[in-house]
VMD Tcl script that builds the backbone (N, CA, C; Angstrom):
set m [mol new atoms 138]
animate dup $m
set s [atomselect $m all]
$s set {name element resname resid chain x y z} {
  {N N UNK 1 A 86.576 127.900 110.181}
  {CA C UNK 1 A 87.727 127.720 109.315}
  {C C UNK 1 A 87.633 126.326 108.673}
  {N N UNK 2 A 88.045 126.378 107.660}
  {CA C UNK 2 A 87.834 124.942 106.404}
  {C C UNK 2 A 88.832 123.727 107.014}
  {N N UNK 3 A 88.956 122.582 106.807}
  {CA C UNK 3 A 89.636 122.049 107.490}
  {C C UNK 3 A 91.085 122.243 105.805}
  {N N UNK 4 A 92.411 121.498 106.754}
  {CA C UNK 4 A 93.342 121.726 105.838}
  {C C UNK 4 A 93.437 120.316 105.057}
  {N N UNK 5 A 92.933 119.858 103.578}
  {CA C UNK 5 A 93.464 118.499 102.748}
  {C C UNK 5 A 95.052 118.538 102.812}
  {N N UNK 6 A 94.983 117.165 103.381}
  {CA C UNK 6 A 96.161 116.172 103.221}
  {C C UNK 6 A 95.849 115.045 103.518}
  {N N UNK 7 A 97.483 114.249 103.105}
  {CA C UNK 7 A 97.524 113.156 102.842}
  {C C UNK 7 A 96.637 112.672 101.700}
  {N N UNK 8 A 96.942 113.323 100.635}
  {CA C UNK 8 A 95.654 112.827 99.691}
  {C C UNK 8 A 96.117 111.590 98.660}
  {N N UNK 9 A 95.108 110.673 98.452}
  {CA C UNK 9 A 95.688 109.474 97.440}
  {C C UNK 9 A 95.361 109.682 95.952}
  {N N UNK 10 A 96.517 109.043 95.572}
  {CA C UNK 10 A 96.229 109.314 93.706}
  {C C UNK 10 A 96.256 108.060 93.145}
  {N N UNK 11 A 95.523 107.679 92.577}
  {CA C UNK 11 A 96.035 105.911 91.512}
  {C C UNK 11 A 95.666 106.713 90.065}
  {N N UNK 12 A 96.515 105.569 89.339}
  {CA C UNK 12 A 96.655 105.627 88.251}
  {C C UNK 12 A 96.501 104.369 87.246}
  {N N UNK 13 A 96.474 104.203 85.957}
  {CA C UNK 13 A 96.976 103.166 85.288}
  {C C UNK 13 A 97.317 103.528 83.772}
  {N N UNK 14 A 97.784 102.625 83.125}
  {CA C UNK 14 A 98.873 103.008 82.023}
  {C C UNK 14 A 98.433 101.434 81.224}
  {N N UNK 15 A 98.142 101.829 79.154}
  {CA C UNK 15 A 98.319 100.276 78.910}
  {C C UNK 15 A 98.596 100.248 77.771}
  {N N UNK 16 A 98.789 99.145 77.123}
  {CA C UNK 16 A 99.409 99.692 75.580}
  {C C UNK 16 A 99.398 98.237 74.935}
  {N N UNK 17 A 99.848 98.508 73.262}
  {CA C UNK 17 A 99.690 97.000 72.926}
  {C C UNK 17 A 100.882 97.603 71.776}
  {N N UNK 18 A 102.055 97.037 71.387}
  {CA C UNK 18 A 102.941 96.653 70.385}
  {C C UNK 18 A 103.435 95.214 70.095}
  {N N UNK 19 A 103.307 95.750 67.954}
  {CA C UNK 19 A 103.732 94.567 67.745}
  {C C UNK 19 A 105.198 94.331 68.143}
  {N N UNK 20 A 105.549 92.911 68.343}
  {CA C UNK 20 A 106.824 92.343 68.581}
  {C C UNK 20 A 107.320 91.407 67.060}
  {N N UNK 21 A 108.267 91.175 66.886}
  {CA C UNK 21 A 109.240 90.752 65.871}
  {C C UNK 21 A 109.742 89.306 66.833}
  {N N UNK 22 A 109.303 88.275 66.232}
  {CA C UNK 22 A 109.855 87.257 67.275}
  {C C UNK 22 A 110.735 85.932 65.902}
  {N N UNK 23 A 111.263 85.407 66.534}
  {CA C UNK 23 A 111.976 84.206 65.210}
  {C C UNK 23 A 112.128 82.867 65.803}
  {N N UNK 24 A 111.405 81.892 65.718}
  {CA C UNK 24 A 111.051 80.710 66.308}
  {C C UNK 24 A 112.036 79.764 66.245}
  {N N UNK 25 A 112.638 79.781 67.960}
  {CA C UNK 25 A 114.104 78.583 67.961}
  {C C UNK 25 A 113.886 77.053 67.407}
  {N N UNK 26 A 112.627 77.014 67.570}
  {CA C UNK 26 A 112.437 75.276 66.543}
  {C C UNK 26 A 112.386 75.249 65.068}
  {N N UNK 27 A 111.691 76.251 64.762}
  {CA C UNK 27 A 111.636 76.212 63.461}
  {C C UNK 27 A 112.657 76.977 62.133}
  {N N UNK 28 A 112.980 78.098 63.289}
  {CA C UNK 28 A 113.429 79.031 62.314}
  {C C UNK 28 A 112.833 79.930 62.015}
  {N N UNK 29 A 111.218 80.348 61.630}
  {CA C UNK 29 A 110.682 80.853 60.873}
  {C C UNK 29 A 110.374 82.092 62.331}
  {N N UNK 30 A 110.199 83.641 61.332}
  {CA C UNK 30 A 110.038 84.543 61.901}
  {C C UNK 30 A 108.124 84.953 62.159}
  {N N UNK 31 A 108.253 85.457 62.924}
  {CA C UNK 31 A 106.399 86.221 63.194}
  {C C UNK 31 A 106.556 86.939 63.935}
  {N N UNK 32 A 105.160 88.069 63.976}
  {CA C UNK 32 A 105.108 89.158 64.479}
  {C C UNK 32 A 104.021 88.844 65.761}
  {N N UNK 33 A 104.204 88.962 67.081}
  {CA C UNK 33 A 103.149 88.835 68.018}
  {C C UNK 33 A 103.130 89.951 68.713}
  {N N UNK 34 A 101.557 90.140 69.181}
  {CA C UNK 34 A 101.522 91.730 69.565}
  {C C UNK 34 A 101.824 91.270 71.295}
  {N N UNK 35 A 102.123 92.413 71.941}
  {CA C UNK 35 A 102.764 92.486 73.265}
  {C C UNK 35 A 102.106 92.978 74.029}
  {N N UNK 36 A 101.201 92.641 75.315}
  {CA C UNK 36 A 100.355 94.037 75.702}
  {C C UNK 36 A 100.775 93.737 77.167}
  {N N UNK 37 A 100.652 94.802 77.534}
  {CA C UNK 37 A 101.253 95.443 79.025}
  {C C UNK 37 A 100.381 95.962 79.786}
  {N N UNK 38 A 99.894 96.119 81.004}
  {CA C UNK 38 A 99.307 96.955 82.011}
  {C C UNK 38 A 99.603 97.288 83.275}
  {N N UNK 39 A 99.894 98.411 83.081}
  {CA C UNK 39 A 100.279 98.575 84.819}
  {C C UNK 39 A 99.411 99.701 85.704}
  {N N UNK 40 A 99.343 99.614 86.657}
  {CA C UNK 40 A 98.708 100.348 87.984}
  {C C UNK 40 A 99.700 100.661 88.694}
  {N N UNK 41 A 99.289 102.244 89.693}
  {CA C UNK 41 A 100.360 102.726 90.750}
  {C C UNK 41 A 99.412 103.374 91.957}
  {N N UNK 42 A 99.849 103.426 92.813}
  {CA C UNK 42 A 99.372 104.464 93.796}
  {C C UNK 42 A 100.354 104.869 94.649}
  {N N UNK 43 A 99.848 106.543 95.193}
  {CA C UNK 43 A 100.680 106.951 95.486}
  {C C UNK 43 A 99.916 107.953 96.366}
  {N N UNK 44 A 100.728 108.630 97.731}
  {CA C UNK 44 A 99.570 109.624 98.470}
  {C C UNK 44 A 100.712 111.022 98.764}
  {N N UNK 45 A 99.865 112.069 99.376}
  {CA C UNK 45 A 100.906 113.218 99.432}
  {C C UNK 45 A 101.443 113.136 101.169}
  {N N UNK 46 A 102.265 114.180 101.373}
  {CA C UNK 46 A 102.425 114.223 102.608}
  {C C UNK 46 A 101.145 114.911 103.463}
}
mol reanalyze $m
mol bondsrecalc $m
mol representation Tube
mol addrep $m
């Protein structure tokens, strides 16, 4: 007989880049800077 899988682990990751709208408290003057993010997870079953 096969044995039974469990407890099995999963990872992941996720990433992205948007521009941002920013307005500069010294100067005044507005610009666009891009934003980038990355995240990782893991996670297992019962």
């Amino acid at each position: 007989m096969p044995p039974i899988p469990y407890a099995l682990g999963y990872t992941t990751s996720a990433n992205g880049k948007v521009p941002k709208h920013v307005l500069c408290e010294l100067c005044g003057l507005d610009y666009v800077d891009i934003l980038t993010v990355r995240s990782e997870g893991y996670g297992s079953s019962a």
